[in-house]
C-alpha positions in Angstrom: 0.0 0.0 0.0 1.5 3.5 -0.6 1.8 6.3 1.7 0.4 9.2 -0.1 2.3 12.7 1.7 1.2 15.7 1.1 3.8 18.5 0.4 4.8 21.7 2.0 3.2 24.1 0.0 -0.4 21.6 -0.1 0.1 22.1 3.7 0.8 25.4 3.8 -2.3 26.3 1.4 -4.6 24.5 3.5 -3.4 26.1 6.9 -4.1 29.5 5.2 -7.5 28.7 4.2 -8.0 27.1 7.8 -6.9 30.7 9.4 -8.8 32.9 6.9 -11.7 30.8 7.6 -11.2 31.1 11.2 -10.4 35.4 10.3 -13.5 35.6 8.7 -15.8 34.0 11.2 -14.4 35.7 14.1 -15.1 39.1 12.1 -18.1 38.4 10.8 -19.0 37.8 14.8 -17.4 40.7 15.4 -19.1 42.6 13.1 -22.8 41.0 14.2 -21.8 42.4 18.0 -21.1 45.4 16.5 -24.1 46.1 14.5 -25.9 44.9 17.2 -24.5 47.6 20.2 -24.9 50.1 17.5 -28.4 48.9 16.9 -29.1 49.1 20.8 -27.3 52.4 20.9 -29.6 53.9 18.1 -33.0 52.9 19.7 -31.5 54.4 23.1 -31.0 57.4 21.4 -34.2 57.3 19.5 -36.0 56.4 22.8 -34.6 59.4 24.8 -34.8 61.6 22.1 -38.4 60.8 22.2 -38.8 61.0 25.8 -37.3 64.4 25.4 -39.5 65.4 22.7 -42.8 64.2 24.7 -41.0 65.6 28.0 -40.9 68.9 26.0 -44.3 69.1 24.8 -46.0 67.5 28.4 -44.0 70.6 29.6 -45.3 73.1 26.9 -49.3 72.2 27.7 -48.2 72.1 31.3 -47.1 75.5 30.8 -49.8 76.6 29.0 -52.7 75.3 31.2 -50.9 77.3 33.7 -51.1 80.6 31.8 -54.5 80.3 31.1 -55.3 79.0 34.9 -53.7 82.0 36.0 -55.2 84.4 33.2 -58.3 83.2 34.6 -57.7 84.3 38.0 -56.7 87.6 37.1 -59.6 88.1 35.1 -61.7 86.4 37.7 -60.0 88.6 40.8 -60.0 91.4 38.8 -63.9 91.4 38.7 -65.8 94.2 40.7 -67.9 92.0 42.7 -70.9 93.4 44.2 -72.4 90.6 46.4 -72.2 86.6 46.3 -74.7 84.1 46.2 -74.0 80.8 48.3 -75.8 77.3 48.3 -74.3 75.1 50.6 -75.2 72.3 50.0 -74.1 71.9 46.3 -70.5 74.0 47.7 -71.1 76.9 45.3 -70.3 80.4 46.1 -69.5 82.5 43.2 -69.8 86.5 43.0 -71.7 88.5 40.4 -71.3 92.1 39.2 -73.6 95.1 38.6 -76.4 94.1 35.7 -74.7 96.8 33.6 -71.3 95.8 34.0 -69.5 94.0 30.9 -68.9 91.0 33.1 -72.4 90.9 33.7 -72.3 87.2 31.3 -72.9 84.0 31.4 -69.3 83.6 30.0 -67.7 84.8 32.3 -69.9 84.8 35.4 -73.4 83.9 36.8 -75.5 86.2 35.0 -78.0 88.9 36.4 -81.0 89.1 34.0 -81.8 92.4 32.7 -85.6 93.1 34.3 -84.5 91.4 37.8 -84.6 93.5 41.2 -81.2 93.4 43.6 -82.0 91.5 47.1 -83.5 94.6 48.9 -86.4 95.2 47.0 -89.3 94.1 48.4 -91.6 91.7 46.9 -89.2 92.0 43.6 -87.5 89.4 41.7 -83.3 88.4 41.6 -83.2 86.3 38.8 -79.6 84.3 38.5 -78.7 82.5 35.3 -75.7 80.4 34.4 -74.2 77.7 33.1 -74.4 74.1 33.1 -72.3 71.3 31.7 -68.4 71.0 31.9 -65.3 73.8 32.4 -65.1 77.2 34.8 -67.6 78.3 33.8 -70.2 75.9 34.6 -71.1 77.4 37.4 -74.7 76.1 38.0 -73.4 72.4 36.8 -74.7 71.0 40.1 -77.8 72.7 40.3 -79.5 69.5 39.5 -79.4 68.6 43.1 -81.2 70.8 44.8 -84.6 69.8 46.1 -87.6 71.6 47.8 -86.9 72.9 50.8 -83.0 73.3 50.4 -81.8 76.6 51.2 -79.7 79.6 49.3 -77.8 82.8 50.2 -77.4 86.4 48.9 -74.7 88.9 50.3 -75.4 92.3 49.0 -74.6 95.8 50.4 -73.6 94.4 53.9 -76.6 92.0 54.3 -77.5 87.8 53.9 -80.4 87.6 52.3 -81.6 83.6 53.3 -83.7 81.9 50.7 -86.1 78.6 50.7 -86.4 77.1 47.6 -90.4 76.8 47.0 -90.6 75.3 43.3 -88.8 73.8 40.8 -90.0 73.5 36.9 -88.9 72.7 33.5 -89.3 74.7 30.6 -88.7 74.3 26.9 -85.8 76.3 25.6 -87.4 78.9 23.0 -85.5 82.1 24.4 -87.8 83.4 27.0 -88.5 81.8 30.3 -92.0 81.9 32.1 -90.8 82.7 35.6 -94.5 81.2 38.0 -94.1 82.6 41.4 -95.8 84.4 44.1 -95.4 88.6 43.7 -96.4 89.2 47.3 -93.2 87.2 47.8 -89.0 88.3 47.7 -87.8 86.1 45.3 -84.8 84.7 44.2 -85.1 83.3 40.6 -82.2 80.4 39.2 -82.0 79.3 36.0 -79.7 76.7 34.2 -79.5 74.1 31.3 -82.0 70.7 32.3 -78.7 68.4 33.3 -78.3 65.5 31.2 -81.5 67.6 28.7 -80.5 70.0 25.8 -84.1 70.4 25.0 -85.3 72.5 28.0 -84.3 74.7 31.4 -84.7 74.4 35.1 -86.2 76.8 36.8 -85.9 77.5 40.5 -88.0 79.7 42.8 -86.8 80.5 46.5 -88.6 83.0 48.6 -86.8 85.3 51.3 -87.5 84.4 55.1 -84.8 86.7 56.7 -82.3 89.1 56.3 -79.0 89.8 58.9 
């Protein structure tokens, strides 16, 4: 049987290829790792960049909200209040103006109706509207909840004016409001938006039973 040897060069070709092979593989991992940490390093920065962008615009509405929060209160402080009305039991006590004041509105505050009487005159008529619904300037939002016999306050010109509430009605919304109530009485009038109705209006009728 003969030996078959292989040469010195057939030895040394095969050797190369063996560590070129052996090159190649460890590079091409090297190169995977690589692409991979650049990969990870690229969504990081991708991420945060994103974080930053959302941290920047959360801050930006934060700010905002803030401005018009405190625009708000300016406007809302800078409002020549002439007396408050109080309810107690839904925790409203908001301040209205003179009837022929430009804030005299419902957008910007509970609203004294033109042909109303201020507290102090006898037998007359304080008739209140304002909103219902959602934002500031709901003011009347939790109206709803009052029931006979619930009470009301008025501070004007250095008296409180204590109110029962006598009737509650519904009315349909055509522009005008029927106002039923007793004209030997002092009367305090509320109206607001039905809750959970855009069809028609509450109406509320309280009658004075002291003043301090």
């Amino acid at each position: 049987m003969k030996k078959h040897e292989l040469s010195s060069n057939t030895i040394a070709t095969i050797s190369s290829i063996v560590i070129l092979l052996g090159l190649f593989i460890f590079s091409s991992n090297y190169l995977n790792k690589k692409k991979i940490l650049a990969y990870d390093y690229m969504s990081e920065v991708m991420q945060t960049k994103k974080e930053i962008q959302n941290s920047e615009e959360l801050t930006a509405i934060l700010e905002k909200k803030e401005e018009n929060t405190q625009n708000h209160i300016e406007n809302k402080t800078s409002y020549e209040y002439i007396g408050y009305l109080e309810i107690p039991k839904i925790n409203l006590k908001k301040g209205f103006v003179k009837k022929n004041s430009k804030q005299n509105n419902v957008e910007k505050n509970i609203f004294i109706v033109e042909a109303s009487n201020y507290p102090d005159k006898e037998s007359g008529n304080f008739i209140i509207a304002g909103h219902s619904g959602t934002g500031y300037k709901a003011f009347f939002n939790d109206l709803y909840k009052l029931e006979l016999g619930d009470y009301a306050y008025v501070e004007y010109n250095g008296k409180k004016y204590t109110y029962k509430i006598d009737n509650i009605y519904k009315q349909k919304k055509t522009g005008t409001i029927a106002i039923y109530r007793d004209y030997d009485k002092t009367t305090l009038t509320l109206v607001t938006c039905t809750n959970n109705d855009d069809t028609t209006q509450t109406v509320y009728i309280a009658y004075l039973e002291k003043v301090e």
